[in-house]
N, C-alpha and C positions, 0 to 999 in steps of 0.2 A: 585472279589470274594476272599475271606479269609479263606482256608479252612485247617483244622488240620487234618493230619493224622498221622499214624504210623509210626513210624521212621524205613527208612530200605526198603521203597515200591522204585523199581528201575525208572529209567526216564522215558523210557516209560510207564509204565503203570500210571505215573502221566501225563503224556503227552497225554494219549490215555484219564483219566477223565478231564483232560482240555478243551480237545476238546469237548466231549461228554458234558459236563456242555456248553462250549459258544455255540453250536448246538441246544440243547435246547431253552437256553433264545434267540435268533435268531427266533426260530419257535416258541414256544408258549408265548413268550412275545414282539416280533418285535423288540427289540434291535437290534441296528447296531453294526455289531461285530469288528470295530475300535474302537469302544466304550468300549469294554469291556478288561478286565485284570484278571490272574487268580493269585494267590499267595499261597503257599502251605506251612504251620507251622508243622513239622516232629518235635513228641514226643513218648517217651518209655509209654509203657504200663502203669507205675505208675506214671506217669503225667496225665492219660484219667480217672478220675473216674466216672463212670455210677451207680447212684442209683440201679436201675432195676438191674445192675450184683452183689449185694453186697460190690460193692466197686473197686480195678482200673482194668481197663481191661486185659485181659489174655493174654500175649508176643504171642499168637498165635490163629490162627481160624484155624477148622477142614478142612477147603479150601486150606491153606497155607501149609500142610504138605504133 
């Protein structure tokens, strides 16, 4: 899996959605989890543009603060 997030999310908690992603396709898709590989692409806010939010995403969520 190829996955892009925010630049700045610490090891663990990419390490706790890595798991949690191969846990999944494990149970709901029967992959064998030597099988599978997670890789994670960290970019600033004004590299994510989202249609829906008007344009790039906000350095921050109400969660994070």
């Amino acid at each position: 899996m190829m996955l892009d997030i925010r630049k700045g999310r610490s090891a663990e908690l990419r390490m706790a959605v890595a798991k949690a992603l191969c846990a999944h396709c494990i149970e709901i898709l029967g992959l064998r989890e030597d099988r599978l590989n997670v890789e994670f692409t960290q970019h600033s806010g004004d590299e994510m543009y989202h249609p829906a939010l008007g344009g790039y995403s906000p350095e921050w969520s109400p969660d994070e603060r």
